[in-house]
C-alpha positions as CSV (number, residue, x, y, z in Angstrom):
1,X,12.0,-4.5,-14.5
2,X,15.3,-5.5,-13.6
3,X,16.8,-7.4,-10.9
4,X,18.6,-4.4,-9.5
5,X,15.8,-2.8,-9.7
6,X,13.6,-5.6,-7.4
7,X,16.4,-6.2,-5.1
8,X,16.5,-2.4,-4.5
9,X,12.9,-2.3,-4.0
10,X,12.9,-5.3,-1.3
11,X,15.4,-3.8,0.4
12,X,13.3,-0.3,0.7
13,X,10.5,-2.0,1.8
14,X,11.9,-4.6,4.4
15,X,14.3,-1.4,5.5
16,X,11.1,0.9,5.7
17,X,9.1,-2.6,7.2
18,X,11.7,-3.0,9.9
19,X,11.6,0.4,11.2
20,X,7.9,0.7,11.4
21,X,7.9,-2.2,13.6
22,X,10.7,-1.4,15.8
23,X,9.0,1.8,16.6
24,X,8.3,0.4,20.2
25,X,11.7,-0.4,20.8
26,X,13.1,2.8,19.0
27,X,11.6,5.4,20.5
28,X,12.9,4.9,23.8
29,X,9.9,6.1,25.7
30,X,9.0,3.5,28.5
31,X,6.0,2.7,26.0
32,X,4.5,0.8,29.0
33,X,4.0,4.0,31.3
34,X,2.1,5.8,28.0
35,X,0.1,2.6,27.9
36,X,-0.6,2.5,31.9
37,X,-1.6,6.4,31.5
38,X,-3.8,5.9,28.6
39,X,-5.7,3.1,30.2
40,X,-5.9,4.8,33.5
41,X,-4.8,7.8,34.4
42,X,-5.3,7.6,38.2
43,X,-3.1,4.1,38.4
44,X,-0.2,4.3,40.2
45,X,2.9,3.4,37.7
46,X,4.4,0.8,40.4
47,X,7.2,-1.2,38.7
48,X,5.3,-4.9,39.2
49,X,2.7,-2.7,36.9
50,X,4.6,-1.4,34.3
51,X,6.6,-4.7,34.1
52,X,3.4,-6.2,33.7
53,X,2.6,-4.0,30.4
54,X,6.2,-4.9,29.4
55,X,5.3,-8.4,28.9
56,X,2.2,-7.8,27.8
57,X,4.1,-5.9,24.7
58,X,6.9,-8.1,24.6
59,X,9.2,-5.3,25.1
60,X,11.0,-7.3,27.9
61,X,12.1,-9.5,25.2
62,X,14.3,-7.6,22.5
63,X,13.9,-5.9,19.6
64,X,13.7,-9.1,17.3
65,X,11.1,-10.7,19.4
66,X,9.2,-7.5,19.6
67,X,10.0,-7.2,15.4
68,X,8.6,-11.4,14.6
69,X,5.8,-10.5,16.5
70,X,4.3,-7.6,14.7
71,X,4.9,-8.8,11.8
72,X,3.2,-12.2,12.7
73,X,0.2,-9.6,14.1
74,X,0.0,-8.2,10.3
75,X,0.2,-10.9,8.5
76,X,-2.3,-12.1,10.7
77,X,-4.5,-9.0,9.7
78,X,-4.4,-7.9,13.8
79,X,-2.6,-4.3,13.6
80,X,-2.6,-4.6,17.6
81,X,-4.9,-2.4,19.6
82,X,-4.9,1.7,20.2
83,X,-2.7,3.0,23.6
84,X,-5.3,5.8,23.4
85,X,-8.4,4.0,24.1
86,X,-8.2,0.3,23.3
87,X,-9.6,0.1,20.2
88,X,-8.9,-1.8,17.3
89,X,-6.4,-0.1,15.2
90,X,-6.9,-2.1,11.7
91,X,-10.9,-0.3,11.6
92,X,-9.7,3.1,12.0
93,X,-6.9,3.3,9.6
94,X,-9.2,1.3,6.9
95,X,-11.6,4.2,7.7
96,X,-8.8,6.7,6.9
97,X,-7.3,4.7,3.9
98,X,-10.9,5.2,2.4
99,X,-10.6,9.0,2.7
100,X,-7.2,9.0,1.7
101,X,-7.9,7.1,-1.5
102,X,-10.4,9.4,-2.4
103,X,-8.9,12.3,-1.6
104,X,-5.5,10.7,-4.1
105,X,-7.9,9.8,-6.7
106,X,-9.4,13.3,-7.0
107,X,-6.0,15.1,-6.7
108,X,-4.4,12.9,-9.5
109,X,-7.6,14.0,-11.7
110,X,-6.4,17.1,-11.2
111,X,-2.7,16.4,-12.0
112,X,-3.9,15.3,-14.6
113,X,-6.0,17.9,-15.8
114,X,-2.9,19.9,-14.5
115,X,-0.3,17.9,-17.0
116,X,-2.5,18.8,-20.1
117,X,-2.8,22.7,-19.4
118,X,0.9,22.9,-19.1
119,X,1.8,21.2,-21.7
120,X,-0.7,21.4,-24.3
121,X,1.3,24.3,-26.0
122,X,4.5,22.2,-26.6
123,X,2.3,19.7,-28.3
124,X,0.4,21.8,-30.4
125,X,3.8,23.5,-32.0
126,X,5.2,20.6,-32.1
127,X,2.6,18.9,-33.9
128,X,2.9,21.5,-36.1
129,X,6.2,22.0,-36.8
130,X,6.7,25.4,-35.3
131,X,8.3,24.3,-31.6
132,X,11.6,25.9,-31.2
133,X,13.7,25.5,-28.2
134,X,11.1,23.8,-26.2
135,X,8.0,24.3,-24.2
136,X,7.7,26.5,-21.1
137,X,8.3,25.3,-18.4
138,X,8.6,28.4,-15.7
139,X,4.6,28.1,-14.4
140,X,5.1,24.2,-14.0
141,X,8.6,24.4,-12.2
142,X,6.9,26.8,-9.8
143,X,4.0,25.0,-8.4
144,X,6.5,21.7,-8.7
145,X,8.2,23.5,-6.1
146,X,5.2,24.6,-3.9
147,X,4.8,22.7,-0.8
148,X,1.5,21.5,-0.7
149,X,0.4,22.9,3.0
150,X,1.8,26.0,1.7
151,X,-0.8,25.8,-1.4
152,X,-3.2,24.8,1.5
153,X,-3.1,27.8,3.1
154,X,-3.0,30.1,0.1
155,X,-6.4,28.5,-1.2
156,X,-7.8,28.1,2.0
157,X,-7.5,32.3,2.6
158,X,-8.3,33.2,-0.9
159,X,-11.5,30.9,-2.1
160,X,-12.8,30.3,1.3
161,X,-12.0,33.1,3.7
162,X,-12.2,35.8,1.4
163,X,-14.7,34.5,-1.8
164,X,-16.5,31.8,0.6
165,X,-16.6,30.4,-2.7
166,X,-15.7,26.5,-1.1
167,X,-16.0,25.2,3.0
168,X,-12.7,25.7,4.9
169,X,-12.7,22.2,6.9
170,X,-14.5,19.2,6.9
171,X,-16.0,16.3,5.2
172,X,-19.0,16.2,4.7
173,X,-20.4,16.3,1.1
174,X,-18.4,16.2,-2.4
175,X,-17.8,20.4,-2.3
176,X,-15.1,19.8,0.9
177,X,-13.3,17.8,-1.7
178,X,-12.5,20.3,-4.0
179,X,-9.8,22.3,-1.7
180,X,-7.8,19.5,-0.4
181,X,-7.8,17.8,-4.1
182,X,-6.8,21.3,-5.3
183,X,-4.0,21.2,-2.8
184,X,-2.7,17.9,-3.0
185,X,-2.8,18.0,-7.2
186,X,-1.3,21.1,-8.2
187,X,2.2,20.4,-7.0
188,X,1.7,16.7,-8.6
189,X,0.8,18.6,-11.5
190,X,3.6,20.7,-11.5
191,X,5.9,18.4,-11.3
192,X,4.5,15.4,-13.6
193,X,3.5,18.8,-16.2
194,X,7.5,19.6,-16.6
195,X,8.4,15.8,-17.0
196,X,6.1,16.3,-19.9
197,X,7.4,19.3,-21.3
198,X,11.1,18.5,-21.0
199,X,10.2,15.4,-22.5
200,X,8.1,16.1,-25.6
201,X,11.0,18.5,-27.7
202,X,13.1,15.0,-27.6
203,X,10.3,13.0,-29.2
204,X,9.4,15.8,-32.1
205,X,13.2,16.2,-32.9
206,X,12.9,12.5,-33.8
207,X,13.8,12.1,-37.4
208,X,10.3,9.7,-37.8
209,X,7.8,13.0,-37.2
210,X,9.7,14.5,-40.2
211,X,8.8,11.3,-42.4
212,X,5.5,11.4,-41.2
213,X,4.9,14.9,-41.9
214,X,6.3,14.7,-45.4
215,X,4.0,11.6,-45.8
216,X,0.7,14.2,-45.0
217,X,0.0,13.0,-41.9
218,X,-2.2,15.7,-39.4
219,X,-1.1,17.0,-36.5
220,X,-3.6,15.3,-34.3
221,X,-1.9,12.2,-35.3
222,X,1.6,13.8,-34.7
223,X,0.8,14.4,-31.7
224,X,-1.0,11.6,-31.0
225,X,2.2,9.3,-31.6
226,X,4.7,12.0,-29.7
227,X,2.7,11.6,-26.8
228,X,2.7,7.7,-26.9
229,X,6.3,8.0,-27.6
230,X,7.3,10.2,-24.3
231,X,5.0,8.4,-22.4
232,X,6.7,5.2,-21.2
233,X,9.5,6.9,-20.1
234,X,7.6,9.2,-17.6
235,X,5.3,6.5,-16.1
236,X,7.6,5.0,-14.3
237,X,8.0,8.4,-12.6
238,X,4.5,8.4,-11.8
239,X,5.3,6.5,-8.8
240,X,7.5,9.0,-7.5
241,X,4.6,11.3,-7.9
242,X,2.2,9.1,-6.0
243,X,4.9,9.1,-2.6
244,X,4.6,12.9,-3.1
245,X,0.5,12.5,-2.9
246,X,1.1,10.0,0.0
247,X,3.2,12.5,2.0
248,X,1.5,15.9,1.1
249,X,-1.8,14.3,2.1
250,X,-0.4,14.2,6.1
251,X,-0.5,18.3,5.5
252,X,-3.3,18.7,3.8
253,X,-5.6,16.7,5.8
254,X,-4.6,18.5,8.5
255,X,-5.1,22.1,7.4
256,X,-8.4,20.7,5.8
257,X,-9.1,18.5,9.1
258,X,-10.2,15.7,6.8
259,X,-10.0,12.6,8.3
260,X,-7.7,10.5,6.2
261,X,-4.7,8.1,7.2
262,X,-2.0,11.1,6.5
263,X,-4.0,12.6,9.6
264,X,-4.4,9.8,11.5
265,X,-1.0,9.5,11.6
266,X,0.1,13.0,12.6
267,X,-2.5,12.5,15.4
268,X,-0.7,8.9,16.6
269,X,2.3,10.4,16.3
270,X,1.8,13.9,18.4
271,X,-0.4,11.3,21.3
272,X,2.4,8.7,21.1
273,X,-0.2,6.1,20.1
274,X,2.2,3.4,18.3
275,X,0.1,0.7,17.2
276,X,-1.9,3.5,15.4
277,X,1.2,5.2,14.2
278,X,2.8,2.2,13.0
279,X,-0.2,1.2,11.2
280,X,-0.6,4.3,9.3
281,X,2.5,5.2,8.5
282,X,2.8,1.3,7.2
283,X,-0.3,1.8,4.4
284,X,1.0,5.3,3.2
285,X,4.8,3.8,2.5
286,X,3.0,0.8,0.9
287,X,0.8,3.4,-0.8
288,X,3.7,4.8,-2.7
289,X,5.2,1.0,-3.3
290,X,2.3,-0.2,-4.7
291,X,2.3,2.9,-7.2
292,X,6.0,2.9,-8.5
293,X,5.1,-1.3,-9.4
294,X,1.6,-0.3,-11.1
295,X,4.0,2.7,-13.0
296,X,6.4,-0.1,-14.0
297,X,3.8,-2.6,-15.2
298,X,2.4,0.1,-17.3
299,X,5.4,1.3,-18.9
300,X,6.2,-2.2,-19.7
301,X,2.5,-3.0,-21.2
302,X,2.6,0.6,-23.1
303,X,6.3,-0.1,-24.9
304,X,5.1,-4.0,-26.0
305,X,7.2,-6.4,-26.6
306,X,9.1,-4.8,-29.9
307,X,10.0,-1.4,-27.4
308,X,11.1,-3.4,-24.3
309,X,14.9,-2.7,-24.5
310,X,15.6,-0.1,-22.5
311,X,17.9,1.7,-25.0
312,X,14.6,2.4,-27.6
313,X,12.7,4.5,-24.9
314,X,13.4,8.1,-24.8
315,X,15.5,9.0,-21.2
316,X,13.2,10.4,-18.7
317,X,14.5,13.6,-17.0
318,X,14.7,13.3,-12.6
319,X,11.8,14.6,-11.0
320,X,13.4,18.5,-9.9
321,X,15.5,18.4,-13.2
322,X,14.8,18.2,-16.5
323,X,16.4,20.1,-19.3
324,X,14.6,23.2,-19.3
325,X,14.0,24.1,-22.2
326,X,12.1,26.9,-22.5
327,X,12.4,28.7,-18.3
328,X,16.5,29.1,-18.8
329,X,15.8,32.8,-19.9
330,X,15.0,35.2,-16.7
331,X,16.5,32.7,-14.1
332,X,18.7,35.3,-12.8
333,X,16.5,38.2,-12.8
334,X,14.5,36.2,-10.6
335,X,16.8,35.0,-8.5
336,X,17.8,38.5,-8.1
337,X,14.7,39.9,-7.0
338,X,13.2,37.2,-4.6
339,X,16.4,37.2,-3.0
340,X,16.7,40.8,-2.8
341,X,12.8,41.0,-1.1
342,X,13.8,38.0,1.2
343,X,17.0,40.0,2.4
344,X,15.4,43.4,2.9
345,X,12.7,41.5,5.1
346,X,14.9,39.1,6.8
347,X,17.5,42.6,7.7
348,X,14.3,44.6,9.0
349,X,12.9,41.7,10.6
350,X,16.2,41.4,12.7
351,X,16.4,44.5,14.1
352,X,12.7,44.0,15.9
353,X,12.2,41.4,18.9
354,X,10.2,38.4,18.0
355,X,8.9,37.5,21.5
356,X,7.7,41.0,22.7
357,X,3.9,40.4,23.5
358,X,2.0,43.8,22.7
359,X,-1.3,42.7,24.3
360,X,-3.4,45.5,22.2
361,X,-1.8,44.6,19.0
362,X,-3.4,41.2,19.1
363,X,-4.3,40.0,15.6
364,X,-4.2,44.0,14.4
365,X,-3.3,44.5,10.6
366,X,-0.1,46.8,8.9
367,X,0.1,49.5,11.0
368,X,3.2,52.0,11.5
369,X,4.2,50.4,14.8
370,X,3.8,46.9,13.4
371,X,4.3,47.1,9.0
372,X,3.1,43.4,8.8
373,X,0.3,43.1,11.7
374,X,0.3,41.1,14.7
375,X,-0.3,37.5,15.0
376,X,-2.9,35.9,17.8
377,X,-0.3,37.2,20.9
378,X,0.4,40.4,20.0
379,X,4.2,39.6,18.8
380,X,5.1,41.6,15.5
381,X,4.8,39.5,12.6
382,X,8.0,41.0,10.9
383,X,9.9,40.5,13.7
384,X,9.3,36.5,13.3
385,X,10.0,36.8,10.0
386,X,13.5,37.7,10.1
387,X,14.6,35.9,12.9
388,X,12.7,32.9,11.8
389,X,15.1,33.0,8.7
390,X,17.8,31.8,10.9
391,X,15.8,28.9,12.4
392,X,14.4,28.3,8.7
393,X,17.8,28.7,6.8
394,X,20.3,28.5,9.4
395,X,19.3,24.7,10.1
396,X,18.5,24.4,6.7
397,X,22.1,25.1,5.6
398,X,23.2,22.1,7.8
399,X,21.3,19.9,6.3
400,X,22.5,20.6,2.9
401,X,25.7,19.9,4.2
402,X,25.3,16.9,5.9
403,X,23.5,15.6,2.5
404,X,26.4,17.3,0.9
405,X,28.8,15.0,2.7
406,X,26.4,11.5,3.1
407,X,26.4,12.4,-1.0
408,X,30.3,11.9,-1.5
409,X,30.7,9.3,0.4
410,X,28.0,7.0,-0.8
411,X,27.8,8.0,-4.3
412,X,31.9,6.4,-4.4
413,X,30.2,3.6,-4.0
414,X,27.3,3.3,-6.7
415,X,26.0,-0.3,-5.5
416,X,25.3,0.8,-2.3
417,X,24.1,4.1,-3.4
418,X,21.3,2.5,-5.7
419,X,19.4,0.4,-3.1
420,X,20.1,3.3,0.0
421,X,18.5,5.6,-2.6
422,X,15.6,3.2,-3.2
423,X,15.1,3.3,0.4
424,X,14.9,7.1,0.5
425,X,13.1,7.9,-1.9
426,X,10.6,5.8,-0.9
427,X,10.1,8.0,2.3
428,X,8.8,11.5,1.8
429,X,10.2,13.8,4.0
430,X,6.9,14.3,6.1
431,X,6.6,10.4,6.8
432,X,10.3,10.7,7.6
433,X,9.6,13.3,10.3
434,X,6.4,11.5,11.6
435,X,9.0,8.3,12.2
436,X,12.0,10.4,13.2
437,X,9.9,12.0,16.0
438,X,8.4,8.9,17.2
439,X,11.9,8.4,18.2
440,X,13.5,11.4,19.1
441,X,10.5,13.5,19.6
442,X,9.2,16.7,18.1
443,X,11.9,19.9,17.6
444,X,14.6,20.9,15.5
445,X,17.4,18.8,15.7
446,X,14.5,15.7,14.7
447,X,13.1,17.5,12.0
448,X,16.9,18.0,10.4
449,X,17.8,14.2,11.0
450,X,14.4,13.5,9.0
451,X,15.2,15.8,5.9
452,X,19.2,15.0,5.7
453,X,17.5,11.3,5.8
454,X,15.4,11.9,2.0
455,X,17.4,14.5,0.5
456,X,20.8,13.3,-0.1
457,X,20.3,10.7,-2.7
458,X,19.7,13.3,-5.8
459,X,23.0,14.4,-4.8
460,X,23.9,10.7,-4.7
461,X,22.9,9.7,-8.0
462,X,25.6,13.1,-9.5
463,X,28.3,12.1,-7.4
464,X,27.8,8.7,-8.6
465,X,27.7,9.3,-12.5
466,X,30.8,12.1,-11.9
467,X,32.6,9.8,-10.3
468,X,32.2,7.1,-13.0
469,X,32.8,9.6,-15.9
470,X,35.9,11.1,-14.1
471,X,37.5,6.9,-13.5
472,X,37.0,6.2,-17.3
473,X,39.3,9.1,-18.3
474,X,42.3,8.1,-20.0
475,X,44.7,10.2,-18.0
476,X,43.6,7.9,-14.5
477,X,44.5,4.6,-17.0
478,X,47.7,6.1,-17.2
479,X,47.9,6.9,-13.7
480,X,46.8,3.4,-12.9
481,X,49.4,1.7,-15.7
482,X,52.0,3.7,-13.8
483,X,51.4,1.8,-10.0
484,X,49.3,4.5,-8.4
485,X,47.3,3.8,-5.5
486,X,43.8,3.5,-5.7
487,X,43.8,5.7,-2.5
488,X,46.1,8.0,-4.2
489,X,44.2,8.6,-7.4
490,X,40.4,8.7,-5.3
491,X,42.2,12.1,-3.0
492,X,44.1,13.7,-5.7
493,X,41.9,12.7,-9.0
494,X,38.2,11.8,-8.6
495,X,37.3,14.0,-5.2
496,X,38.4,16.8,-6.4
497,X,36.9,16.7,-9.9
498,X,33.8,15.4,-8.2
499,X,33.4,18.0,-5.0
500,X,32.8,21.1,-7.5
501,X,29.9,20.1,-9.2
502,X,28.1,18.2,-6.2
503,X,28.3,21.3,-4.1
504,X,26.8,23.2,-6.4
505,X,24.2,21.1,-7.0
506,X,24.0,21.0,-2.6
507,X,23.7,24.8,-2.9
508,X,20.7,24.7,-5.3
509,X,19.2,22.3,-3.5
510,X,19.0,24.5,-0.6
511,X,15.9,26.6,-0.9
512,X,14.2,23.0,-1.3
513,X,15.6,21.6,1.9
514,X,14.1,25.1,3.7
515,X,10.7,24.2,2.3
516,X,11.1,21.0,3.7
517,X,11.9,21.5,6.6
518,X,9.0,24.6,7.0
519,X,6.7,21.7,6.2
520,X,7.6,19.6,9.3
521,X,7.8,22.7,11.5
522,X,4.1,23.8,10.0
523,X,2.9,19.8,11.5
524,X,4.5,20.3,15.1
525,X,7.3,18.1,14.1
526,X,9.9,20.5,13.8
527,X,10.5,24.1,15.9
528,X,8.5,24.1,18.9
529,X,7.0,27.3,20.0
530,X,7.8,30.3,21.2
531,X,10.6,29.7,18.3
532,X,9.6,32.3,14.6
533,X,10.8,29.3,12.2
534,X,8.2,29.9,9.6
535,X,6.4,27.0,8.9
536,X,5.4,26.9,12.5
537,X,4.3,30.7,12.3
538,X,1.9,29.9,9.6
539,X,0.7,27.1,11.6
540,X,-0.2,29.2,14.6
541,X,-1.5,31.5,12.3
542,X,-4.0,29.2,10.8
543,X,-6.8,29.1,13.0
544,X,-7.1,32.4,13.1
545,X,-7.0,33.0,9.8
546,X,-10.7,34.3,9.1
547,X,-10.1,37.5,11.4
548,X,-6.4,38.0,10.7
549,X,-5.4,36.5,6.9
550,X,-2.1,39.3,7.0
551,X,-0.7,37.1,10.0
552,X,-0.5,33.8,7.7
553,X,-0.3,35.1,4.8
554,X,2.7,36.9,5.4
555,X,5.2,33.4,6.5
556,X,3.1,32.0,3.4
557,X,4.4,34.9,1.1
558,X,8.0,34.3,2.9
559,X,8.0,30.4,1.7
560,X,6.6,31.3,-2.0
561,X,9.8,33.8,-2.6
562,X,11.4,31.0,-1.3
563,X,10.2,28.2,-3.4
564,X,10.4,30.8,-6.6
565,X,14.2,31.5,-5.8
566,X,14.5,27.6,-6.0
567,X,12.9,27.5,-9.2
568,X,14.8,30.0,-10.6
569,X,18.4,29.0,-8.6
570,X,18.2,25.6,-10.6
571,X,17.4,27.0,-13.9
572,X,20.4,29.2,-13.5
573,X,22.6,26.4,-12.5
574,X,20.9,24.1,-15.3
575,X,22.0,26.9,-17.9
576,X,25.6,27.3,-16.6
577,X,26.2,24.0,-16.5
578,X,24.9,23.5,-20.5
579,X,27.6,26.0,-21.3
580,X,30.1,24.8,-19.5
């Protein structure tokens, strides 16, 4: 591990440290009348009382007071006490760290399990000789791209509602764990199966497997030593995997109401309950942190000490990219047909009012005077559809651009953009919105500062490497051997060779950003009602969900077109850009 990569790391997690503590201060809420309310709701908030709570926080004393003294708390092991009801905090988010861990554990069983499915055919072939192009990756680029309250709510209608094959909620006995691991792995799986795929073609076209083969080695040993070779240049992505568990469990918890940290911070979160919040929100980062440094230790044990240059491991491909090898046929058909369904409901959707309550209509199925059913007030269900695409894409659009624009301006600057990136990444975009709403409270505007905060250093990291490639040219030597400005060559030269390619990589990332910010709409933290954004649909949908599936299922089928024209958006764009 190198320095860059520790100092980058310190910086994330004193960045991510600091925040978390200044929650308090941040949020600007008079956290002392929430704490006079919760102890006592009858108590007159009289300003010698609420100055008295002030103190007793050490809110009257500044942020860096109010910072050293948390952090002297947790080192201490004393997380403070709940606003809600005076209880300990450090025993209830120990109590949810346990569920969470076991909920992780048996969700990255089945990423595992997951992994091998998907790519079991690219190691077969290859092992054999007969792998051409690459593997497939289409299936595991899909469920990458599936937001895991999304898969929630699929699963929960399908093998519970409908088969009563599995319990719905709880947590009880071992069978209310296979739903919520289900949910939480498959994404994982998704993602970490693709890594896999991309990454096995390199390790067969190696000119070693040849030699081996000649020499009459088996397949099972083929593959055997592929695997080991591809390996240490995924683990370290394994980390990035685990933040993904860390944030998905906040949704799945919930739809599951399992009683887990990722809950337990929603719930301090939506009660203003800061000690609580700050707690949880403090073991899932550290979660993910302790992950990525387990990944790095174990790709360092698995390359030994002859493999430990940096420049004998195979590249590993970014989490979302990848080469593609085998999904770049049918991306635009694909594209063209979820984008074509999306449109024609979106334009019918549009023409219909999405607040008209029709009282007898409540929960009612397809019918001629509703074509998608009702949800729990009567409101037509297409109706919300296609105005919620405004709420959904409209906002979504500005966030791309806002990333767009962070993107440009700190990938100039690769230093910075390394350790900001660390910092990001570190956050998925669900913790972002549980912190960004602590602050500026649940809606819309909150939930698009949280996802511009996580989804601009991908975009980052391109700009970055353009803008490197485009300064070693030979023709900017020239420019430079001539006396032009540094200012002169950035405006004319590198910003306009860099702006292309990063916007299209903005656009593609679009769909994604939509998803995103669906999810924090689904948890309360984005759209507030009466507003048809359609994560917060489904969401009202859900409890309802055993007499009227069509209401849920039909924002769910909305955000699966949408996740598929993602999938199929950046296979497209990954197949122009290989010709160009």
């Amino acid at each position: 591990m190198t320095g860059g990569v520790l100092f980058s790391r310190g910086v994330a997690v004193v960045a991510i440290v600091a925040v978390v503590g200044l929650l308090p201060w941040l949020s600007g809420r008079d956290a002392a009348l929430s704490l006079l309310r919760a102890r006592s709701a009858e108590q007159e908030p009289t300003p010698e009382a609420l100055e008295a709570i002030r103190h007793e926080l050490g809110l009257d004393g500044g942020p860096l007071p109010l910072l050293g003294e948390w952090l002297g708390g947790v080192l201490r092991g004393d997380f403070g006490r709940s606003w809600a009801d005076g209880s300990a905090v450090l025993p209830s988010v120990l109590s949810g760290l346990g569920v969470s861990l076991t909920l992780m554990a048996a969700a990255l069983a089945v990423t595992l399990a997951l992994t091998c499915a998907l790519c079991a055919p690219t190691l077969v072939r290859g092992a054999r000789g007969t792998l051409r192009g690459g593997g497939r990756g289409a299936v595991a680029a899909v469920l990458g791209a599936l937001p895991e309250f999304l898969i929630a709510t699929v699963l929960l209608v399908t093998l519970s509602v409908w088969l009563g094959l599995l319990p719905p909620y709880g947590w009880q006995e071992p069978r209310h764990l296979v739903l919520p691991a289900l949910a939480l792995g498959i994404p994982a799986g998704g993602v970490l199966g693709r890594l896999v795929d991309d990454t096995l073609p390199a390790a067969f076209a190696e000119p070693w497997v040849g030699l081996w083969r000649s020499a009459g080695c088996g397949p099972g040993v083929i593959a055997r030593a592929a695997l080991r070779r591809a390996l240490p240049a995924l683990v370290p992505q394994l980390g990035l995997v685990a933040v993904g568990l860390a944030g998905g469990a906040v949704a799945v918890e919930t739809v599951f109401a399992v009683p887990g940290i990722g809950r337990t911070a929603l719930g301090a979160a939506e009660a203003q309950d800061l000690p609580l919040l700050q707690a949880a929100v403090l073991a899932l980062v550290l979660l993910g942190v302790l992950a990525g440094i387990q990944a790095s230790a174990a790709r360092h044990w698995m390359l030994g000490p002859g493999l430990r240059d940096a420049a004998l491991s195979l590249p590993a491909p970014a989490i979302g990219g990848g080469q593609g090898h085998g999904d770049r046929r049918g991306g635009g058909p694909v594209a063209g047909v979820c984008g074509v369904v999306l449109a024609v409901a979106v334009g019918w959707g549009s023409l219909l009012d999405p607040l008209t309550v029709d009282v007898a209509a409540r929960l009612a199925g397809p019918s001629w005077d509703h074509p998608l059913g009702a949800d729990a007030l009567g409101r037509d269900v297409l109706a919300r559809v296609g105005h919620g695409a405004a709420a959904t894409l409209g906002v979504s659009a500005l966030v791309c651009a806002g990333s767009y624009v962070i993107a440009l301006t700190v990938g100039l600057l690769p230093g910075l953009a390394s350790g900001a990136a660390e910092v990001a990444n570190a956050v998925p975009p669900v913790i972002a919105g549980i912190l960004v709403a602590a602050v500026l409270g649940p809606g819309t505007p909150g939930a698009a500062v949280a996802v511009a905060l996580v989804s601009w250093p991908a975009l980052a990291a391109h700009t970055a490497a353009l803008v490197a490639e485009v300064r070693a040219a030979a023709h900017l030597t020239a420019q430079r051997a001539i006396g032009s400005s540094p200012a002169w060559i950035l405006t004319r030269h590198v910003l306009p060779a860099v702006a292309g390619p990063v916007a299209r990589h903005a656009v593609l990332r679009l769909p994604g950003i939509a998803l995103a910010m669906a999810s924090l709409g689904f948890l309360g933290l984005g759209a507030q009602p009466p507003a048809p954004e359609w994560g917060l649909t489904l969401a009202e949908s859900l409890p309802y969900v055993e007499r009227a599936p069509w209401a849920a299922l039909v924002p769910a089928g909305m955000l699966l077109l949408l996740a598929a024209l993602a999938v199929s958006l950046s296979t497209a764009g990954r197949r122009t850009g290989g010709a160009a």
